[in-house]
Each structure stands twice: as C-alpha cells, then as structure tokens.
C-alpha positions in Angstrom: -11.0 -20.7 -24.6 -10.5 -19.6 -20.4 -13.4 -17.7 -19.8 -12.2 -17.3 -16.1 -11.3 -13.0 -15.5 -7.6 -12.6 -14.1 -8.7 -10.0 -11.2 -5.1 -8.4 -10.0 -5.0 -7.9 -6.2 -2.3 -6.0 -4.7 -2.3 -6.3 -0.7 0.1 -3.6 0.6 1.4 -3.9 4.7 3.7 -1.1 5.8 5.1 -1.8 8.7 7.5 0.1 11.1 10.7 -1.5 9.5 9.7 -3.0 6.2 6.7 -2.6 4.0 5.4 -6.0 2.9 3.1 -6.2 -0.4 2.0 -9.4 -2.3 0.0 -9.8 -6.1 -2.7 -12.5 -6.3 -4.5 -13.2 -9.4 -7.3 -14.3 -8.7 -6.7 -16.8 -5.6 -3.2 -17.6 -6.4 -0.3 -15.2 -4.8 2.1 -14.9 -7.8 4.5 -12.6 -6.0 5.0 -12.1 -2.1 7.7 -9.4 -0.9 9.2 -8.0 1.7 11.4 -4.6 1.8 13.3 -3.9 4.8 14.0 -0.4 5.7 17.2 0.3 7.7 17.0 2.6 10.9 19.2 5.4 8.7 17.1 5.2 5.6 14.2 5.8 7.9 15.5 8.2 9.8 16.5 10.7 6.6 12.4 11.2 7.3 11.2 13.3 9.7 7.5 12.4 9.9 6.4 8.5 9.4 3.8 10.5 6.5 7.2 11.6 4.9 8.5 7.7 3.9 5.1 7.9 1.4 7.1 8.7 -1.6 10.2 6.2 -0.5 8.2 3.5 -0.2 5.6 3.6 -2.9 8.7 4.5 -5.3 9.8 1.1 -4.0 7.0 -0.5 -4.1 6.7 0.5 -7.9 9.8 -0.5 -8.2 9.7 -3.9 -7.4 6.1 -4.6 -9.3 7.7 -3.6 -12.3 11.7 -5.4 -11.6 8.6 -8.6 -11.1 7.4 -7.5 -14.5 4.0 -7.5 -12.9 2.4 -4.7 -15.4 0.4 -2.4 -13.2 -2.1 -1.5 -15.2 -3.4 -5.0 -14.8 -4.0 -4.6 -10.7 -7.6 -3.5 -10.6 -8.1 -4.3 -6.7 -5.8 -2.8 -4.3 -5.8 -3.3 -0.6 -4.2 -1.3 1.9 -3.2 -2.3 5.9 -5.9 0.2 7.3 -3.9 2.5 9.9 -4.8 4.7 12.8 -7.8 5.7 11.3 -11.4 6.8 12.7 -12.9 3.9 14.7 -14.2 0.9 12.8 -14.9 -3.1 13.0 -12.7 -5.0 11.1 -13.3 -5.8 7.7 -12.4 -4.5 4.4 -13.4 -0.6 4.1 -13.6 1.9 0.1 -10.9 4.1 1.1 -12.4 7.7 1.4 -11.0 11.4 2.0 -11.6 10.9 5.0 -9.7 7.9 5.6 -7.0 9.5 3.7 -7.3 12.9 5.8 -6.9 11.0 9.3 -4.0 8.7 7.5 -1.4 11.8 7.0 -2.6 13.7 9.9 -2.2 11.1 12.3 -5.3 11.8 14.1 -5.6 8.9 15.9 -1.6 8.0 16.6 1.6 7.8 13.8 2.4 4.2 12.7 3.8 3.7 9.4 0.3 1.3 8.8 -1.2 4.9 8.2 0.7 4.9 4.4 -1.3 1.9 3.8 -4.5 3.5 2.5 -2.0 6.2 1.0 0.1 4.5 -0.8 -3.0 1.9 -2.1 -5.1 5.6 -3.4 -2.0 6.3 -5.2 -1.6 3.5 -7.2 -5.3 3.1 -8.1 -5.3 6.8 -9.2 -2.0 7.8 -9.7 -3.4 11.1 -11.7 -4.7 12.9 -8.9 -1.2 13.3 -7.2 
C-alpha cells in the first residue's frame, strides 16, 4: 500500500494577454496551460477586475476538459497582484488582499485576479 498523500496544487498566473495555470501533485506538474486572450475578447471588458468571471469560467473549464476533478486541489496559489507592500514569498490570501486586488489600490494589472480567482476556487460558496 502508497502511504504517500497526493496534495493537489493549482498555481494560477494571469497575465495581461493570457492567464497561465499548472496542477502538480505533489512535486510532479501533471498539467501546464496556457490561455491566450485576444485584444477583442479583452476588450468586451471594461475594467481588468471585470475579466474575473471570463477567466476563472475558463480556467474551470479546462481543469475539468483535463479531467483534473477539483475537489481534489486542496492548495491553491495565486500570482499575488498590485497589492499592499510585501517581501516576496508565499502570503494566506486575506480580505484585505482581496479588497486591494478589485479595487486596484495600488495600480490595475490583470495579476490582481490572481488572489481572486485562487479564493474562488478554494471557496467557491461564498460567491
């Protein structure tokens, strides 16, 4: 019997064109995407906050066209954003976080749906 525990990572990178996201269990990357967003897709949005629901939907998407079963991904990361001052490093993402994020406190970059779109899919209820 494999008494190693499978832990599901999702690592989610929005970017200004394309929003890449890869699985890893456990070390090993079992799926590594990229989505490319066209300048007239993007531009049906009239906030960078606006493309949440475009590109989580695709996101979703693709983790289940993968057959990757979601309910398996118990670590989620998301490409920080234009957030409140910190060092690098890995961060719990927090209202706060969140709140800066869609406001765009600090400057709009489509990096700012990271933490959004990874608080979403770790608690998809409270949306």
């Amino acid at each position: 019997m494999n008494s190693i525990k499978e832990h599901y990572i999702l690592a989610i990178n929005p970017g200004s064109t394309s929003t890449k996201f890869a699985v890893y269990v456990n070390e090993a990357c079992v799926l590594n995407k990229t989505l490319r967003h066209s300048v007239d897709e993007l531009s049906a949005y009239a906030d960078i906050i606006e493309q949440f629901g475009y590109r989580k939907g695709m996101i979703i998407d693709a983790l289940v066209e993968e057959k990757i079963d979601i309910d398996r991904i118990k670590h989620i990361i998301g490409r920080g954003g234009l957030t409140y001052p910190l060092e690098s490093g890995v961060y719990l993402v927090d209202q706060l976080m969140l709140k800066h994020a869609r406001d765009g406190v600090y400057g709009k970059h489509a990096s700012n749906l990271g933490p959004i779109i990874a608080d979403y899919i770790c608690r998809p209820c409270s949306y």
